[in-house]
ZADO-1210 file (C-alpha; in nm, 4 decimals, padded with zeros to 6 digits):
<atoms>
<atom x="01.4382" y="01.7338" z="02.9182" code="UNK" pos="1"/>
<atom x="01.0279" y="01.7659" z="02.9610" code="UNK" pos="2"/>
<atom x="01.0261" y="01.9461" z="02.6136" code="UNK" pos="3"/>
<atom x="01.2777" y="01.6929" z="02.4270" code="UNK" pos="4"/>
<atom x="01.0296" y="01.4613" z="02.5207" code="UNK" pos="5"/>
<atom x="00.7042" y="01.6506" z="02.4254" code="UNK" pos="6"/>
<atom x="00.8901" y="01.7438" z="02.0977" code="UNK" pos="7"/>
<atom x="00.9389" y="01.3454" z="01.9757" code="UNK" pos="8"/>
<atom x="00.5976" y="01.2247" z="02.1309" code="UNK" pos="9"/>
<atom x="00.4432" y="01.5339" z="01.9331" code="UNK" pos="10"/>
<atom x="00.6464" y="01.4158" z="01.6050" code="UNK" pos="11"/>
<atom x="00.6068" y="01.0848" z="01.6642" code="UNK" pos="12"/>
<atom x="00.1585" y="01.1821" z="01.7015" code="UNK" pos="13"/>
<atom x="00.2314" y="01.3923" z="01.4000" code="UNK" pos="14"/>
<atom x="00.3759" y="01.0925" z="01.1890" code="UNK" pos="15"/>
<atom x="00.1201" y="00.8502" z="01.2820" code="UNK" pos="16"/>
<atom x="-00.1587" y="01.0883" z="01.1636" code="UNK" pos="17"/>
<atom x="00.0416" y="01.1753" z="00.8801" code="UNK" pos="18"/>
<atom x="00.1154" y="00.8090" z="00.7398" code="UNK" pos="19"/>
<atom x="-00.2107" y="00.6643" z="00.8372" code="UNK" pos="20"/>
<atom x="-00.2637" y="00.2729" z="00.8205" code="UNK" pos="21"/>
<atom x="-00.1948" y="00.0626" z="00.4879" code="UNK" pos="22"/>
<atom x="-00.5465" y="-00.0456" z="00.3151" code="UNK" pos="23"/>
<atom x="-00.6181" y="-00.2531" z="00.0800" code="UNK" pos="24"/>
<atom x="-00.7954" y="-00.2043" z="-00.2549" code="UNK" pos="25"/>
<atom x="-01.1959" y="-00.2220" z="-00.1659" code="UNK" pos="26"/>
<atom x="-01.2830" y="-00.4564" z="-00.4302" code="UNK" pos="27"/>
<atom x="-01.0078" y="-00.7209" z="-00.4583" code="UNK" pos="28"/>
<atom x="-01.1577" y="-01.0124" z="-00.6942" code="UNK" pos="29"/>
<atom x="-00.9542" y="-01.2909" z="-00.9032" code="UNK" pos="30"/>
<atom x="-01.1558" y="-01.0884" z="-01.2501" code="UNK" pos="31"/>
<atom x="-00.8701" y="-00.8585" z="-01.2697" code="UNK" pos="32"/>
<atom x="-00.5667" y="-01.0569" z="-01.1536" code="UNK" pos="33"/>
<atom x="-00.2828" y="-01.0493" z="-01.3529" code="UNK" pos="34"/>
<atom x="-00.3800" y="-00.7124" z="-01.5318" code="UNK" pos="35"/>
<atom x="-00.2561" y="-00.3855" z="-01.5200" code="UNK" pos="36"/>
<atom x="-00.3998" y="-00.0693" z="-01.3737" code="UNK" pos="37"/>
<atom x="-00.5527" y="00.0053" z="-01.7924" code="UNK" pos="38"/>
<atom x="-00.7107" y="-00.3448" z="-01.8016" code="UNK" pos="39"/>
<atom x="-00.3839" y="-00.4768" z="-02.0370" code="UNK" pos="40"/>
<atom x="-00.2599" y="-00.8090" z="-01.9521" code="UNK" pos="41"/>
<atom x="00.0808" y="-00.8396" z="-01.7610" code="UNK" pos="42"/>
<atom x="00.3838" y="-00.8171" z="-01.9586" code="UNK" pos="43"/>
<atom x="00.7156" y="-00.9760" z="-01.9011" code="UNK" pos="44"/>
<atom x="00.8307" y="-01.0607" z="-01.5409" code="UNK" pos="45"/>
<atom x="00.4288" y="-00.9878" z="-01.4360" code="UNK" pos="46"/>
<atom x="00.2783" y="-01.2005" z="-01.6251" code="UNK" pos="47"/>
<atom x="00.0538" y="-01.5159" z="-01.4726" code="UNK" pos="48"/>
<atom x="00.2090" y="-01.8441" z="-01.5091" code="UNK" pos="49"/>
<atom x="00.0388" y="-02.0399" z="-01.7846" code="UNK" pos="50"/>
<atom x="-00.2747" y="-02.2398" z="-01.6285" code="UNK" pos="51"/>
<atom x="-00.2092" y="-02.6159" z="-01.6101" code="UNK" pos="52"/>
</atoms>
C-alpha cells in the first residue's frame, strides 16, 4: 500500500513538472488583435466585428 501511494504522488510530481503552468503571450497589445500568427487579417468566423 506505501508504494501504491509513492507510485501516484511520484506521477502525480512527475505531471506537474511535466505540464508546467499556462502563460500568456509576453507582449499582449490591441496592435495585433484580430490578426493571425503571419500578420494577415482574420478570415471568416475570426474576423473582428466591424467598428461602430
Amino acid at each position: 500500500m506505501k508504494i501504491s501511494a509513492f507510485l501516484v504522488a511520484t506521477f502525480f510530481a512527475l505531471t506537474l513538472v511535466a505540464c508546467g503552468k499556462p502563460t500568456v503571450p509576453e507582449s499582449a497589445s490591441d496592435a495585433s488583435y484580430g490578426t493571425t500568427h503571419e500578420g494577415q487579417p482574420a478570415e471568416g468566423r475570426n474576423e473582428l466585428p466591424p467598428k461602430q
